[in-house]
PyMOL Python script that loads the backbone (N, CA, C, O; Angstrom):
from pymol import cmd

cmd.read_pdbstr("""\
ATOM      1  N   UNK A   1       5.896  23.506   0.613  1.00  0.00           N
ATOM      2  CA  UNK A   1       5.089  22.359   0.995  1.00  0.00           C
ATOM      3  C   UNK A   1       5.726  21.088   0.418  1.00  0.00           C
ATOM      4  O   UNK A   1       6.017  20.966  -0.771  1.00  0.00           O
ATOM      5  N   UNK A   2       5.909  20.206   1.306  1.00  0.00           N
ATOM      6  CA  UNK A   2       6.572  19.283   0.613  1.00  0.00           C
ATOM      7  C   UNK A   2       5.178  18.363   0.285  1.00  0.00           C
ATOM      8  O   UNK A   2       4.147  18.666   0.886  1.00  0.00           O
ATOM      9  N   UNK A   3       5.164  16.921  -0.950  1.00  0.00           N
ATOM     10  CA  UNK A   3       4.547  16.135  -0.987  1.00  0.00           C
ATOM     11  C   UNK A   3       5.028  14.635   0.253  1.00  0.00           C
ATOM     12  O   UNK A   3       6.166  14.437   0.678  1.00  0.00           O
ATOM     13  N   UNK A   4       3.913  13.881   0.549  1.00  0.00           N
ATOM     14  CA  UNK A   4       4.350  13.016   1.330  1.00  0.00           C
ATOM     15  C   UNK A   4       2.680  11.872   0.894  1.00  0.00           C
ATOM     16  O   UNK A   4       1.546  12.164   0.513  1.00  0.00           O
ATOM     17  N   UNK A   5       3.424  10.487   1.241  1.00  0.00           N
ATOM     18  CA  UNK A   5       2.489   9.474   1.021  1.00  0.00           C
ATOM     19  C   UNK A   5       2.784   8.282   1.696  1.00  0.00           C
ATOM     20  O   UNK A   5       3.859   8.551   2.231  1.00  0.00           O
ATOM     21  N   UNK A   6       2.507   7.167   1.995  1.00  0.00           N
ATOM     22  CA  UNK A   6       3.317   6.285   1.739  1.00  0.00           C
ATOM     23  C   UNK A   6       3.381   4.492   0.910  1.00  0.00           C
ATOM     24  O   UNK A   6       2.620   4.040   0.054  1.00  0.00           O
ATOM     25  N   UNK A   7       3.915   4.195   1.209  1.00  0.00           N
ATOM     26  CA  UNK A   7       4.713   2.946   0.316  1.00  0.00           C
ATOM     27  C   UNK A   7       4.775   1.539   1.641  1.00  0.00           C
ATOM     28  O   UNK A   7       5.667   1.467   2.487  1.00  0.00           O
ATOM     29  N   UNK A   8       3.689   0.617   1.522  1.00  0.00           N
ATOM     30  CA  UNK A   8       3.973  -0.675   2.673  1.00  0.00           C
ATOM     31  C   UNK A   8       3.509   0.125   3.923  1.00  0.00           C
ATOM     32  O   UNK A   8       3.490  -0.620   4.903  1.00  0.00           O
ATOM     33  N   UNK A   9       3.089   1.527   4.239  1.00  0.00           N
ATOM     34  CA  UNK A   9       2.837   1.877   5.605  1.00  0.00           C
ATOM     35  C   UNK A   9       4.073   2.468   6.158  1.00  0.00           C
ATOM     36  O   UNK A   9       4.243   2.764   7.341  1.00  0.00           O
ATOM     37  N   UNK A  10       5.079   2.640   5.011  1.00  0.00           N
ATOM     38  CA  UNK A  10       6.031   3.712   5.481  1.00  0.00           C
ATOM     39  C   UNK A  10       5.844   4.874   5.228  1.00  0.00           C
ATOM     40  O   UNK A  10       5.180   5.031   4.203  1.00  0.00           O
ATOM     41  N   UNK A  11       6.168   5.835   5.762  1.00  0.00           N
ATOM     42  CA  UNK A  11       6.343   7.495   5.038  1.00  0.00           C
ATOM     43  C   UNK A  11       7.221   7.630   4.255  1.00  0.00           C
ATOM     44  O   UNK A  11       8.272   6.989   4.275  1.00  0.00           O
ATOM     45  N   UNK A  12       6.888   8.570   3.370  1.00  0.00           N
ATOM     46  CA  UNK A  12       7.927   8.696   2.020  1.00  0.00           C
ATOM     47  C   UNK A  12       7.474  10.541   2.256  1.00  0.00           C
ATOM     48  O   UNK A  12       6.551  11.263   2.632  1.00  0.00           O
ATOM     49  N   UNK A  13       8.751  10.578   1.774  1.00  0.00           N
ATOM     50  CA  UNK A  13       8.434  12.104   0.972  1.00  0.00           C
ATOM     51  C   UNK A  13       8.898  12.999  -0.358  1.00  0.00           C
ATOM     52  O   UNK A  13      10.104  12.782  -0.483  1.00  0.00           O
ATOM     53  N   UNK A  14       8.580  13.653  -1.107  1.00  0.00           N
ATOM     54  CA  UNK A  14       9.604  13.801  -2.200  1.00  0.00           C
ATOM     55  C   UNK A  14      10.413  15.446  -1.801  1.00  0.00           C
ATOM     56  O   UNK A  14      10.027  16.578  -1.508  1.00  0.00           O
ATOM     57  N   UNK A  15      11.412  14.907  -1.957  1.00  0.00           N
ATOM     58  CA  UNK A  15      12.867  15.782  -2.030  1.00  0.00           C
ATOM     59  C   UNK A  15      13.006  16.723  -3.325  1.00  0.00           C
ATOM     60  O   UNK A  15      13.693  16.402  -4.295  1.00  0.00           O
ATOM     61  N   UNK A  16      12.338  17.820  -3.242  1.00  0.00           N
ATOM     62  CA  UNK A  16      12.587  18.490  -4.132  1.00  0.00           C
ATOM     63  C   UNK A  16      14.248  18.937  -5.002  1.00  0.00           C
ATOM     64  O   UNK A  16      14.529  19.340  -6.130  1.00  0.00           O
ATOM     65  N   UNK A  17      14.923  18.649  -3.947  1.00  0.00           N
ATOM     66  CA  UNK A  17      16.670  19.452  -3.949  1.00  0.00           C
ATOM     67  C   UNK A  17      17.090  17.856  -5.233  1.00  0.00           C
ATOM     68  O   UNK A  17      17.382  18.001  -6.420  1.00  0.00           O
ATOM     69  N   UNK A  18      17.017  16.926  -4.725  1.00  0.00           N
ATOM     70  CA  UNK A  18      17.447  15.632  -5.264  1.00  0.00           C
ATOM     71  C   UNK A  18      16.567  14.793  -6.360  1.00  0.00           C
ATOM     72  O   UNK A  18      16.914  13.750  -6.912  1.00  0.00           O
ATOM     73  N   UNK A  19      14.878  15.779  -6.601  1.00  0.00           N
ATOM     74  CA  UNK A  19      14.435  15.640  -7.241  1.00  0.00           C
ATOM     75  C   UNK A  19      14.096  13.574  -7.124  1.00  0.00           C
ATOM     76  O   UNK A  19      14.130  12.839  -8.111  1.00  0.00           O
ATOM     77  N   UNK A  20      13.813  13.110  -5.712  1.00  0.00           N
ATOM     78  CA  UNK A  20      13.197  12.135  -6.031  1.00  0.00           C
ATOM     79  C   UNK A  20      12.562  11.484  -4.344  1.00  0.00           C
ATOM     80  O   UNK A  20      13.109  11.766  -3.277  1.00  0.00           O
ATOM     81  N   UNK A  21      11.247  10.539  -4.488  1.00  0.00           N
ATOM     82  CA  UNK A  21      10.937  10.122  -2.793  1.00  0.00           C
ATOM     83  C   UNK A  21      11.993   9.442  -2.105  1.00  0.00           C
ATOM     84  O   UNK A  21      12.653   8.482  -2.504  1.00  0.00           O
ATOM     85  N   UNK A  22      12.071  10.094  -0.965  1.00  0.00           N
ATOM     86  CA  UNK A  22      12.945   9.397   0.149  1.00  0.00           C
ATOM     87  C   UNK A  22      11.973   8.685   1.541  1.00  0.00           C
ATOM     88  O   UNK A  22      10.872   9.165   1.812  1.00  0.00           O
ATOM     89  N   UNK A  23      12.376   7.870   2.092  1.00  0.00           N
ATOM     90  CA  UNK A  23      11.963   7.810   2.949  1.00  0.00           C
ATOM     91  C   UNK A  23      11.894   8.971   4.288  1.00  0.00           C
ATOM     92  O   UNK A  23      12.508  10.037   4.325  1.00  0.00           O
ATOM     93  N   UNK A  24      11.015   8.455   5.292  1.00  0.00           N
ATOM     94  CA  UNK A  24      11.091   9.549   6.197  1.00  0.00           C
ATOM     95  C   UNK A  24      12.155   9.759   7.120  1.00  0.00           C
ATOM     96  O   UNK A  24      12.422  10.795   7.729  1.00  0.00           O
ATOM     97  N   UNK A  25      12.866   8.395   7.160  1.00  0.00           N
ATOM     98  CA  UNK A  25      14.463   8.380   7.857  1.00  0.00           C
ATOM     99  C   UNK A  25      15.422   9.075   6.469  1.00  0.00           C
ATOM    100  O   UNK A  25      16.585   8.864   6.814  1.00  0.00           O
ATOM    101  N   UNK A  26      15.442   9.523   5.605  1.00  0.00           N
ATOM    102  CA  UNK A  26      16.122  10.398   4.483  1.00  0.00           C
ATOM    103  C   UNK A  26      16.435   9.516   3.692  1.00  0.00           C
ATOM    104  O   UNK A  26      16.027   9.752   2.555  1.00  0.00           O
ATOM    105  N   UNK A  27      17.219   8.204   3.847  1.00  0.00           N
ATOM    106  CA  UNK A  27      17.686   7.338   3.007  1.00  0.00           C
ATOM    107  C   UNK A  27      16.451   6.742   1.575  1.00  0.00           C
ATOM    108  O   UNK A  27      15.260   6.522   1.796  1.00  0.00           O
ATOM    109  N   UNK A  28      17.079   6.593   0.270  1.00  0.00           N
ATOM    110  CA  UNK A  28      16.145   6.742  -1.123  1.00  0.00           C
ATOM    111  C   UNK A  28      15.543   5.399  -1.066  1.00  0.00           C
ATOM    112  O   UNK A  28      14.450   5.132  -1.565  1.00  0.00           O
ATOM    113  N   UNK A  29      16.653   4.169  -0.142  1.00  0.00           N
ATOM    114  CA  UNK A  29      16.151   2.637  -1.000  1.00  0.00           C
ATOM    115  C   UNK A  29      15.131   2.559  -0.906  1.00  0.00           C
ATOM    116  O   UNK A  29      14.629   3.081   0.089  1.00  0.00           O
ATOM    117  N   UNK A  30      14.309   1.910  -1.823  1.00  0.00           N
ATOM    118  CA  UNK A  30      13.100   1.809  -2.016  1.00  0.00           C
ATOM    119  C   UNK A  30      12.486   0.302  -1.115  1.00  0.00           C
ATOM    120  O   UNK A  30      11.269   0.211  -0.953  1.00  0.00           O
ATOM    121  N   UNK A  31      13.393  -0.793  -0.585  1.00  0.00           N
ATOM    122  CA  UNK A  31      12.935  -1.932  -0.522  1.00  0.00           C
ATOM    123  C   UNK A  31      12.954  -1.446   0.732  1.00  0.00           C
ATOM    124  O   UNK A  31      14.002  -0.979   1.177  1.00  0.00           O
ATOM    125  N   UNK A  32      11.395  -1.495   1.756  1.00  0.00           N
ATOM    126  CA  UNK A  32      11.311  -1.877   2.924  1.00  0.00           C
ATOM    127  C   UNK A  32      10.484  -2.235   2.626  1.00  0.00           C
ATOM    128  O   UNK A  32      10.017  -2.159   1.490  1.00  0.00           O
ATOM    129  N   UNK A  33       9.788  -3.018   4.056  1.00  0.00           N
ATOM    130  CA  UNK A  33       8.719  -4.119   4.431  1.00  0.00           C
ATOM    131  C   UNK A  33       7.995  -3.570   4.517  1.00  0.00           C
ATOM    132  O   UNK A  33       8.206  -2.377   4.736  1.00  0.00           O
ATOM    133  N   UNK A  34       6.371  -4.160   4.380  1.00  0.00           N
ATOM    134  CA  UNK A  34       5.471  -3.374   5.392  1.00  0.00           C
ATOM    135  C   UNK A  34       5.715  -3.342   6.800  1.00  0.00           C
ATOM    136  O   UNK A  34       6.555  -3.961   7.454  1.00  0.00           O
ATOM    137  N   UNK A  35       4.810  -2.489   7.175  1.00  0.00           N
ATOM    138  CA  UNK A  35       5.050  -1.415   8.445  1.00  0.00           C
ATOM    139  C   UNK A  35       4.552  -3.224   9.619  1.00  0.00           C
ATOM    140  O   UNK A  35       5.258  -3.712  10.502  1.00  0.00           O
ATOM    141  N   UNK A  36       3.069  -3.786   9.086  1.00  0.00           N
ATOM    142  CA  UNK A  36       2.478  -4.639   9.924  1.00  0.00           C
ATOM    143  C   UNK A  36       3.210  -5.903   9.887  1.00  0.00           C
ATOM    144  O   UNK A  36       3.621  -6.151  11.020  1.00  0.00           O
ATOM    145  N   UNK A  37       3.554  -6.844   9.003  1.00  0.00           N
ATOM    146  CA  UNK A  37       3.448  -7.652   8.436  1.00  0.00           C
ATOM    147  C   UNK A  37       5.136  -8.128   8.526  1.00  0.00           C
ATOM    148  O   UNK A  37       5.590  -9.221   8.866  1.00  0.00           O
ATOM    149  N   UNK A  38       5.595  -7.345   8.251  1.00  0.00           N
ATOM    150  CA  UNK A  38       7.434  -7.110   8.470  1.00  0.00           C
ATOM    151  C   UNK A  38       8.116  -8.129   7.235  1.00  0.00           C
ATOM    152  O   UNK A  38       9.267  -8.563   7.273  1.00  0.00           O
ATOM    153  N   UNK A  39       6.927  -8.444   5.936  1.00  0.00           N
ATOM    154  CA  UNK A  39       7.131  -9.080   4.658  1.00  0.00           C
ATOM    155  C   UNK A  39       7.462  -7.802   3.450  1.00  0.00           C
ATOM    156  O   UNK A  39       7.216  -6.598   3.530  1.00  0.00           O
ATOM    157  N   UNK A  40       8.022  -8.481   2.485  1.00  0.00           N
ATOM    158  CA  UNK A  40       8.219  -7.594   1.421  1.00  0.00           C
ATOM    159  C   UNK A  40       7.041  -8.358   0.212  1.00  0.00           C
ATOM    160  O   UNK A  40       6.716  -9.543   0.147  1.00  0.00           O
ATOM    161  N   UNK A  41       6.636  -7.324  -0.563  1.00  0.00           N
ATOM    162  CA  UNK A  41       5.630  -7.727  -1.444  1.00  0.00           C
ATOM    163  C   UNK A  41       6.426  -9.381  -2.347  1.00  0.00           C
ATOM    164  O   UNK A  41       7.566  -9.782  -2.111  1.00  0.00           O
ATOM    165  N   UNK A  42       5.630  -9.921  -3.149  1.00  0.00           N
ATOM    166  CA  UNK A  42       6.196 -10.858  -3.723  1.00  0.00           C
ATOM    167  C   UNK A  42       5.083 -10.906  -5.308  1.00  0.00           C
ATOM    168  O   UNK A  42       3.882 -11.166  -5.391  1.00  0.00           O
ATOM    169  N   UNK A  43       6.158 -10.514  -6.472  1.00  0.00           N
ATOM    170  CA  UNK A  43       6.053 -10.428  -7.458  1.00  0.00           C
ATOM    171  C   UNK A  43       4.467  -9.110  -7.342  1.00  0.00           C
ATOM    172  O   UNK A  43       3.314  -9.362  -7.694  1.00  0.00           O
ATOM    173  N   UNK A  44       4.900  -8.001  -6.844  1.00  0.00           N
ATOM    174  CA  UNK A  44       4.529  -6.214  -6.827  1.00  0.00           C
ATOM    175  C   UNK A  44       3.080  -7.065  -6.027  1.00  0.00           C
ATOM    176  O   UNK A  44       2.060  -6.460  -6.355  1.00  0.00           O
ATOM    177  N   UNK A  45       2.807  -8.109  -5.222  1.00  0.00           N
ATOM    178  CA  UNK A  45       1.524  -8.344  -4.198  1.00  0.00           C
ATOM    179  C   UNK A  45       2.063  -8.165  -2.957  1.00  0.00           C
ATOM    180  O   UNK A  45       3.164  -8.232  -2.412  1.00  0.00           O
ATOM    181  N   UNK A  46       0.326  -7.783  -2.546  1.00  0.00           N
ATOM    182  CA  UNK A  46       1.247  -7.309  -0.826  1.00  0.00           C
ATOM    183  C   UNK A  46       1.012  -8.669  -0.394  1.00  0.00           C
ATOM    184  O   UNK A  46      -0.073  -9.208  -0.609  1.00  0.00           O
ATOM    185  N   UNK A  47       1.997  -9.281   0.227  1.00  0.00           N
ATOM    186  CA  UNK A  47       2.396 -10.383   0.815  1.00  0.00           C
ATOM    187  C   UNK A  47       1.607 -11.343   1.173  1.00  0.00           C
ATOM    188  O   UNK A  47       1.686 -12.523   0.834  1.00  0.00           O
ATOM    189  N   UNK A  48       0.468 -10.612   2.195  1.00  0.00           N
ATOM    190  CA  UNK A  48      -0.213 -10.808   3.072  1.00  0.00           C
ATOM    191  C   UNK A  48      -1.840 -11.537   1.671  1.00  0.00           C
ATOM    192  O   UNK A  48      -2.722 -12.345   1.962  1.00  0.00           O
ATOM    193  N   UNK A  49      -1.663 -10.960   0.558  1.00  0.00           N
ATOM    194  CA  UNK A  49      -2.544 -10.492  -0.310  1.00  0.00           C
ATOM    195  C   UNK A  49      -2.518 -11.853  -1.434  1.00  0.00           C
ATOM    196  O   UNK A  49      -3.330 -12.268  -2.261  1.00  0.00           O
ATOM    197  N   UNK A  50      -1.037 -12.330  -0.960  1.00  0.00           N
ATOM    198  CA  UNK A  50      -0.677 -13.484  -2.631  1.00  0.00           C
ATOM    199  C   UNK A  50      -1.885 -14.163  -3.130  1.00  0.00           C
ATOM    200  O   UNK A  50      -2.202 -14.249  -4.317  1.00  0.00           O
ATOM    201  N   UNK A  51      -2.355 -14.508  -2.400  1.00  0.00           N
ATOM    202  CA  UNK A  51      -3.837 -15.815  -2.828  1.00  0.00           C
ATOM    203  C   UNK A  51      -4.898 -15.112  -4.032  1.00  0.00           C
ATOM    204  O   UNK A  51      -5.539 -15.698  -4.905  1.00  0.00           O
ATOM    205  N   UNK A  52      -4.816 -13.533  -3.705  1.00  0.00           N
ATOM    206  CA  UNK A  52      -5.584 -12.877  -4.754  1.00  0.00           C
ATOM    207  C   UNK A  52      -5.194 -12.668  -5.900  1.00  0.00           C
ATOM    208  O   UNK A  52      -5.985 -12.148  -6.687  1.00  0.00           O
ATOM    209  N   UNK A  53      -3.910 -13.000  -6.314  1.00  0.00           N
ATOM    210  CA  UNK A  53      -2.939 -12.409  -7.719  1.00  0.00           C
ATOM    211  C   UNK A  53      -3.408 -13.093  -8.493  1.00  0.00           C
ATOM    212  O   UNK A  53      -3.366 -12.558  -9.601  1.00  0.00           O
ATOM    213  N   UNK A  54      -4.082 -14.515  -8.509  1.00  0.00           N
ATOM    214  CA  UNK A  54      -4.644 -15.243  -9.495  1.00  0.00           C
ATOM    215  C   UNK A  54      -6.437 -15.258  -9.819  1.00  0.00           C
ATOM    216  O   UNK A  54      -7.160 -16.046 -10.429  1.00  0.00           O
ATOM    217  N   UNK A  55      -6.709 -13.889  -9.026  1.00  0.00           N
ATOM    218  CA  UNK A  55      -8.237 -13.963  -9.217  1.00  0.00           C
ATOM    219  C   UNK A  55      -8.242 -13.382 -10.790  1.00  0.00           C
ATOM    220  O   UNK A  55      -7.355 -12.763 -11.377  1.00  0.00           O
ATOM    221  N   UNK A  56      -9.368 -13.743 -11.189  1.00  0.00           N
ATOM    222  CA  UNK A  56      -9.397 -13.426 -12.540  1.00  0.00           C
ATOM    223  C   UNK A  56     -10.461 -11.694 -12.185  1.00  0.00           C
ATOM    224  O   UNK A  56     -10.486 -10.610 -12.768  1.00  0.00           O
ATOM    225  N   UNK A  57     -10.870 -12.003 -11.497  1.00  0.00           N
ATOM    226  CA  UNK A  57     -11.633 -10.603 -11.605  1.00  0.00           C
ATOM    227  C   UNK A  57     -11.156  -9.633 -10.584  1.00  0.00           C
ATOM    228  O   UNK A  57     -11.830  -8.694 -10.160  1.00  0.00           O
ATOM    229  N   UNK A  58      -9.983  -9.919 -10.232  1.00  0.00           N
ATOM    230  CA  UNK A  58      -9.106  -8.522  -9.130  1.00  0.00           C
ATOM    231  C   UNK A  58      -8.141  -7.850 -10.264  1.00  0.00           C
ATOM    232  O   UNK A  58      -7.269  -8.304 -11.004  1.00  0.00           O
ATOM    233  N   UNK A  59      -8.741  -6.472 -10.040  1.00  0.00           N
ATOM    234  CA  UNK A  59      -7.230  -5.955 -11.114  1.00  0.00           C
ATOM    235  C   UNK A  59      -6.403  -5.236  -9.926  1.00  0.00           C
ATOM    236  O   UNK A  59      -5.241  -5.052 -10.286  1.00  0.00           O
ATOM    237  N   UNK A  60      -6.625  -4.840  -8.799  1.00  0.00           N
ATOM    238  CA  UNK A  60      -5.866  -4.604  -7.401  1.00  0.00           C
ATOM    239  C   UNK A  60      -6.167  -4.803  -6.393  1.00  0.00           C
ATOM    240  O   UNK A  60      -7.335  -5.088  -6.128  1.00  0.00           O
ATOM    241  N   UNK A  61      -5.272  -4.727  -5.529  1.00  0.00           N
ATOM    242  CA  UNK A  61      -5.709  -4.827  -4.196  1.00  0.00           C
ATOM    243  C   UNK A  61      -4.665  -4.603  -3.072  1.00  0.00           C
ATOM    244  O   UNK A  61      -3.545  -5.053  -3.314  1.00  0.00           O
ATOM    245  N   UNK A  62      -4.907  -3.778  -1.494  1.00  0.00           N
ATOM    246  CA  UNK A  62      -4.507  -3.761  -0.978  1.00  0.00           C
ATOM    247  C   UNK A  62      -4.564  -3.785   0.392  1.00  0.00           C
ATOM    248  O   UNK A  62      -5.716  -3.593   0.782  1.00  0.00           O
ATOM    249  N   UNK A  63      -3.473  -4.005   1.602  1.00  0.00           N
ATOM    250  CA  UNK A  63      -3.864  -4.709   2.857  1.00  0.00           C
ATOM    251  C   UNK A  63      -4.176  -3.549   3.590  1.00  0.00           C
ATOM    252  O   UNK A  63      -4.873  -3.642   4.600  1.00  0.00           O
ATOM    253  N   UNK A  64      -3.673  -2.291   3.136  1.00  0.00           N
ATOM    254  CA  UNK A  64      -3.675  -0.958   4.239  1.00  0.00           C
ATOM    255  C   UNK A  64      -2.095  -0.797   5.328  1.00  0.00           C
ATOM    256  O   UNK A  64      -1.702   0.054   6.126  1.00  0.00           O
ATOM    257  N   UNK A  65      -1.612  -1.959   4.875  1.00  0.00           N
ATOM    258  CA  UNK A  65      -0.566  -1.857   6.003  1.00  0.00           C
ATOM    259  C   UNK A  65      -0.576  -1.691   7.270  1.00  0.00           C
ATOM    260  O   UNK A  65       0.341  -1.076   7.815  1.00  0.00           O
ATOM    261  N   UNK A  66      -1.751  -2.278   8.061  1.00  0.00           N
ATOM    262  CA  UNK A  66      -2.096  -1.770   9.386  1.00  0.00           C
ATOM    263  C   UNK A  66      -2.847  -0.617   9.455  1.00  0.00           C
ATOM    264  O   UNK A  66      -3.025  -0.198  10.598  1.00  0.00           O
ATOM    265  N   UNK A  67      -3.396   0.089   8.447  1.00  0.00           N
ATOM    266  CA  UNK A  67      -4.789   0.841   8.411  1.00  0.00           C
ATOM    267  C   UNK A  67      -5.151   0.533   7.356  1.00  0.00           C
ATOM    268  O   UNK A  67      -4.707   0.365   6.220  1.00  0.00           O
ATOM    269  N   UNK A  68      -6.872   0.429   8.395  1.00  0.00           N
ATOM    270  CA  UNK A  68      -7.769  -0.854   7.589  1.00  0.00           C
ATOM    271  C   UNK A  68      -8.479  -0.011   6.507  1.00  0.00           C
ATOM    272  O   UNK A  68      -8.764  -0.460   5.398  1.00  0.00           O
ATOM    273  N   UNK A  69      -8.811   1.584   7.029  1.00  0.00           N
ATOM    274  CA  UNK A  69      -8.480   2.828   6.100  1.00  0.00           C
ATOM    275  C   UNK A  69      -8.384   2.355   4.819  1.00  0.00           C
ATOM    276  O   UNK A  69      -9.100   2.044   3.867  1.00  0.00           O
ATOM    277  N   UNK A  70      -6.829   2.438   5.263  1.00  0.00           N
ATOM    278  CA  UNK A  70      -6.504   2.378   3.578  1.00  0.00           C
ATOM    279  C   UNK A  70      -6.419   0.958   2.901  1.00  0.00           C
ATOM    280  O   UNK A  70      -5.812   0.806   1.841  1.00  0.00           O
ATOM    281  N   UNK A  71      -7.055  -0.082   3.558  1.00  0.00           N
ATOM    282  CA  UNK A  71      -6.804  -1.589   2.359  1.00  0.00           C
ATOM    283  C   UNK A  71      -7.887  -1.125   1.491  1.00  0.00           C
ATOM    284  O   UNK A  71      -8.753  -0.309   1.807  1.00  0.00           O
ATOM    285  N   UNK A  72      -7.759  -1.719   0.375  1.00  0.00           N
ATOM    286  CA  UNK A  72      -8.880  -2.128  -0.566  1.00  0.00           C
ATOM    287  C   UNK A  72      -8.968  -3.412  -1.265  1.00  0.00           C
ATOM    288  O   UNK A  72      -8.243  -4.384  -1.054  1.00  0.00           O
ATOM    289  N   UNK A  73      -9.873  -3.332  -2.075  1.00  0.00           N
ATOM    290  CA  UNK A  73     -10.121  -4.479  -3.279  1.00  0.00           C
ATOM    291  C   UNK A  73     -10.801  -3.857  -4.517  1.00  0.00           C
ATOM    292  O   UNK A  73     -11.947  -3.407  -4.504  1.00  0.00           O
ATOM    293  N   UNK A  74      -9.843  -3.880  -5.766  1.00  0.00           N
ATOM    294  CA  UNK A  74     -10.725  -2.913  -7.136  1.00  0.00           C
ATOM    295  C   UNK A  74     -10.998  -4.255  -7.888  1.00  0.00           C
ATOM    296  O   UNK A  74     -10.074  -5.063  -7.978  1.00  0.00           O
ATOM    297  N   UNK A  75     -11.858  -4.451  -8.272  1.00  0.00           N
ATOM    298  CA  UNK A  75     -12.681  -5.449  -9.094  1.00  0.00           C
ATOM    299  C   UNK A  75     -11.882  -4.772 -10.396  1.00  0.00           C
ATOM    300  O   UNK A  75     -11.355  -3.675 -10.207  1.00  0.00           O
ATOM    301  N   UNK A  76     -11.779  -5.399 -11.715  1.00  0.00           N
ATOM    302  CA  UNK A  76     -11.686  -5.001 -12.935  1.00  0.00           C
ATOM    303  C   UNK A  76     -13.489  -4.552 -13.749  1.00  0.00           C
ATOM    304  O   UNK A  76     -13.612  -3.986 -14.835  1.00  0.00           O
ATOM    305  N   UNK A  77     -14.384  -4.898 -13.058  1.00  0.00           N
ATOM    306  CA  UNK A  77     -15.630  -4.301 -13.419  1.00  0.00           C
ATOM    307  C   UNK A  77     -15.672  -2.741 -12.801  1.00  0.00           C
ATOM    308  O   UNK A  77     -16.640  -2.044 -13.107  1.00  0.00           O
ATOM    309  N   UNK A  78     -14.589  -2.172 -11.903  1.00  0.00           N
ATOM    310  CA  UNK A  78     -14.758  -0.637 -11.341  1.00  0.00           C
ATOM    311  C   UNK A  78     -15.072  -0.507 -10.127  1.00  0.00           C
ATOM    312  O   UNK A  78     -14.827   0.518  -9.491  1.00  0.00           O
ATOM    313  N   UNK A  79     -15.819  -1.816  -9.512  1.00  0.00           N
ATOM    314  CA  UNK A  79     -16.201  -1.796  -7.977  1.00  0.00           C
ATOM    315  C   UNK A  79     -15.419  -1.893  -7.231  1.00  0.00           C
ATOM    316  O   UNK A  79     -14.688  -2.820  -7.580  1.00  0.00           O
ATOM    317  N   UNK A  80     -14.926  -1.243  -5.872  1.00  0.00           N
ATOM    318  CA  UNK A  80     -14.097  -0.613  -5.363  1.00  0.00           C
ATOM    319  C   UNK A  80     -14.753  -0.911  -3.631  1.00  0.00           C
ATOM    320  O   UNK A  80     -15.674  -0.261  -3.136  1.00  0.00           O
ATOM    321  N   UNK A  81     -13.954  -2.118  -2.896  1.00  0.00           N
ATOM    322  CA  UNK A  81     -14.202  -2.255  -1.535  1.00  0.00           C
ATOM    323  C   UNK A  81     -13.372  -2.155  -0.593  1.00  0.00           C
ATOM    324  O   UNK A  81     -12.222  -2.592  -0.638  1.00  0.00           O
ATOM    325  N   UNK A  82     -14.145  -1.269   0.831  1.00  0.00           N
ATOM    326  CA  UNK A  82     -12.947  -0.526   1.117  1.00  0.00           C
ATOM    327  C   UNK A  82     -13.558  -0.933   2.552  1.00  0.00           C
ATOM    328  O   UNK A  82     -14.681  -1.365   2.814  1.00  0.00           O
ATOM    329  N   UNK A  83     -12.630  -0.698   3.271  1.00  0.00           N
ATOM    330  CA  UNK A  83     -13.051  -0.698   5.050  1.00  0.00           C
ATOM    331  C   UNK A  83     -13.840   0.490   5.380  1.00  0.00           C
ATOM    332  O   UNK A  83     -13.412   1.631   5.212  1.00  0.00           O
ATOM    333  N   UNK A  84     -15.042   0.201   5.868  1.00  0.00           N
ATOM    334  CA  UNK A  84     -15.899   1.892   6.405  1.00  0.00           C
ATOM    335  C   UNK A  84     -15.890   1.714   8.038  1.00  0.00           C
ATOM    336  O   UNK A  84     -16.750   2.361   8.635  1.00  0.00           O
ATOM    337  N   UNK A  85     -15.027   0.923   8.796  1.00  0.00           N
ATOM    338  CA  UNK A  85     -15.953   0.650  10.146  1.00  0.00           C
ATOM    339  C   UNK A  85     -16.662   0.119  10.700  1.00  0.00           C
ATOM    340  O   UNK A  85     -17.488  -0.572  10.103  1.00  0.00           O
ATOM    341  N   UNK A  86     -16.657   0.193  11.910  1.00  0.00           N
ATOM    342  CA  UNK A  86     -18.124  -0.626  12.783  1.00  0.00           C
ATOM    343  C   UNK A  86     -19.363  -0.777  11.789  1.00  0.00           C
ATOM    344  O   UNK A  86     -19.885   0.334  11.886  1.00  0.00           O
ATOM    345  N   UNK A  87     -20.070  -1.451  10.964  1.00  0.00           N
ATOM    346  CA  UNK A  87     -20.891  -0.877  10.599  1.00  0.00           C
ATOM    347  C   UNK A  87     -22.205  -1.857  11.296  1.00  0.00           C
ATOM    348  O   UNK A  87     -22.428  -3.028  10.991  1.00  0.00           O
ATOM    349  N   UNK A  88     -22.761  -1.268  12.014  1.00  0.00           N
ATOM    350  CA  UNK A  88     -24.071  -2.282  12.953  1.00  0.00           C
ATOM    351  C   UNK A  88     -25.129  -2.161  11.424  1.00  0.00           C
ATOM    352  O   UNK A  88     -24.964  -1.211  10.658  1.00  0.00           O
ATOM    353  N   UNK A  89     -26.053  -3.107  11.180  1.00  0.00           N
ATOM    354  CA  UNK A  89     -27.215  -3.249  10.319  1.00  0.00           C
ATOM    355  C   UNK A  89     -28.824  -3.263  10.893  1.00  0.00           C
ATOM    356  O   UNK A  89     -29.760  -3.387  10.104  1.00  0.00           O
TER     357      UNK A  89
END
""", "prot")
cmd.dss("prot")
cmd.show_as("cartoon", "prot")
cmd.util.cbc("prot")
cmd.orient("prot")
C-alpha cells in the first residue's frame, strides 16, 4: 500500500524504495504551484490566503486548492472552520 496526500492540490506519494514523497509525475521537487491558483505560497501562506498571515488570532489556514473540502481556518483558540456545503437555514 503505498501512502499518498497532497501538497497545493497536487498528488504526492511516498516512495518507499527512495525512502521519500514524490510527486505523482515521479519527479521529488518539491516547488509546484497550486493546482487552482497557478501561485506558489509566499513566506509557507497559500497565496491566495496572504491577508490572513497577520491575523493575530489565525494560527492556520487553508484555500483547499480548488476543493472547498479541504480549505480551512484554525483559530489559535481550537475552533476549526471548514466548508460543509449548500447549507439552506
Amino acid at each position: 500500500m503505498t501512502a499518498k496526500m497532497s501538497i497545493r492540490g497536487n498528488e504526492v506519494y511516498y516512495d518507499t524504495k527512495d525512502k521519500k514523497w514524490k510527486w505523482s509525475d515521479g519527479s521529488d521537487d518539491l516547488a509546484k504551484p497550486c493546482v487552482k491558483c497557478k501561485e506558489y505560497p509566499v513566506d509557507d501562506v497559500d497565496y491566495c490566503l496572504q491577508g490572513l498571515k497577520d491575523c493575530e488570532m489565525i494560527h492556520s489556514a487553508c484555500c483547499g486548492h480548488g476543493n472547498d473540502v479541504e480549505g480551512y481556518i484554525l483559530l489559535k483558540d481550537g475552533r476549526l472552520f471548514k466548508y460543509i456545503g449548500n447549507v439552506k437555514v
